[in-house]
C-alpha positions in Angstrom: -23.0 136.1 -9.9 -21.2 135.1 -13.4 -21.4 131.9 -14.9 -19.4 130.6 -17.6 -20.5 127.1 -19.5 -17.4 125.4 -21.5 -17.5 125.3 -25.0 -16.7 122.1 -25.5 -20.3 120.5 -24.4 -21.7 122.3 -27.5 -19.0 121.4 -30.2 -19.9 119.6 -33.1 -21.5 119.7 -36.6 -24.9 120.0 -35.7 -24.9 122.6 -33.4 -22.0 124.8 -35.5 -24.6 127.2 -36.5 -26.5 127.7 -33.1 -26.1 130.8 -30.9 -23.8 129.7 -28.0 -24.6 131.0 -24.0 -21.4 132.0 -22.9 -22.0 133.7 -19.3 -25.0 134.8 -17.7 -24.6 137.9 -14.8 -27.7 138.4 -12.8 -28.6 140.4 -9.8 -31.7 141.5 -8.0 -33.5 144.9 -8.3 -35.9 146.9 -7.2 -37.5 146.5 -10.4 -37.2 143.1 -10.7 -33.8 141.2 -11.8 -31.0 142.6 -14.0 -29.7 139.8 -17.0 -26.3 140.4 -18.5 -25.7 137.4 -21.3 -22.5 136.5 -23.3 -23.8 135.1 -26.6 -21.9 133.9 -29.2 -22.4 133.2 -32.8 -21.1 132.8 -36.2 -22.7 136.3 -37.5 -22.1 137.2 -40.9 -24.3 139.9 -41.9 -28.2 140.7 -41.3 -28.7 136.9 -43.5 -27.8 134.9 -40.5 -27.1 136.8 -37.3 -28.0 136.1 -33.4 -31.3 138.2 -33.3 -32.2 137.3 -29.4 -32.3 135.8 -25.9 -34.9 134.8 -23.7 -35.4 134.2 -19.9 -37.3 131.0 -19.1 -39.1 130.0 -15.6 -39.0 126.3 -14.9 -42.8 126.1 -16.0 -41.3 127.0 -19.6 -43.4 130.7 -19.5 -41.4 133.3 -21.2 -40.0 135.6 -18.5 -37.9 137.9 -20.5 -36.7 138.8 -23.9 -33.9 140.9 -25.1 -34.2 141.4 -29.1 -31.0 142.2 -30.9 -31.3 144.6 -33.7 -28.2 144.4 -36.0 -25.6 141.4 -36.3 -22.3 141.2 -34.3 -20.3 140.2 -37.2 -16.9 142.1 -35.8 -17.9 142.0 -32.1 -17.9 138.5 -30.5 -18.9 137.5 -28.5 -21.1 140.2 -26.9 -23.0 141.2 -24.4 -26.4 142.9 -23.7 -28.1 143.4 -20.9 -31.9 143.0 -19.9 -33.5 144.8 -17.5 -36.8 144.5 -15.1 -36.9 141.0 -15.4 -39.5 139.6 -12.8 -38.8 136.2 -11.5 -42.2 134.7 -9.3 -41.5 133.7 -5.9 -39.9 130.8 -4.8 -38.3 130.2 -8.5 -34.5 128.8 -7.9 -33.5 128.5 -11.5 -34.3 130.0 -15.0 -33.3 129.1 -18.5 -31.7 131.0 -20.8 -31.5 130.3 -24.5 -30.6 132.4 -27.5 -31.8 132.9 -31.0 -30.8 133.5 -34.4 -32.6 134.7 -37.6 -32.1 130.9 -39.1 -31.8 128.2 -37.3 -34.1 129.4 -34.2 -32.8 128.4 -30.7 -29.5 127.7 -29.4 -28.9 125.1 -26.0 -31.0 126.7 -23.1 -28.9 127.1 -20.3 -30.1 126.4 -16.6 -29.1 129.3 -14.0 -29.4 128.6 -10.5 -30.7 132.4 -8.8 -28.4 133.6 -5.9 
């Protein structure tokens, strides 16, 4: 299942700086479920670079968390992949935000689970 979000609901000055969501990919596993997520960001060196992403269930607890180790200056946007990622029972939808080394959290994202 992919899911793209337009640009254009996170334009503007405030939000410039913020890691961007582009698409989220999930599917189910043996081990739990498989999160492939688009991020975006204005990288420009390890001074200001998109440094993670996190899965959220609708209670807000941390499901997930994918730490990116070096900025993305030349490749973006970009996607990494989490695996393993276990989602309780009956949960339809989870958040997904990402993070950067200065400005904290980007828009969290709701994903509906297939």
């Amino acid at each position: 299942m992919r899911i793209l979000l337009p640009l254009a609901l996170l334009a503007g000055p405030a939000l410039a700086d913020l890691p961007v969501v582009e698409a989220v990919e999930l599917r189910p596993g043996g081990d739990g479920w498989t999160f492939d997520v688009t991020v975006s960001h204005a990288d420009t060196g390890w001074e200001h670079y998109a440094d993670g992403w996190e899965v959220l269930g609708p209670d807000g607890m941390r499901l997930g968390y994918r730490e990116l180790l070096h900025p993305h200056v030349t490749e973006q946007p970009f996607t990494r992949s989490l695996r393993g990622v276990e989602v309780p029972e009956g949960v339809g939808t989870v958040t997904v935000r990402a993070h950067d080394n200065v400005h904290g959290w980007g828009e969290a994202v709701e994903v509906t689970l297939p």
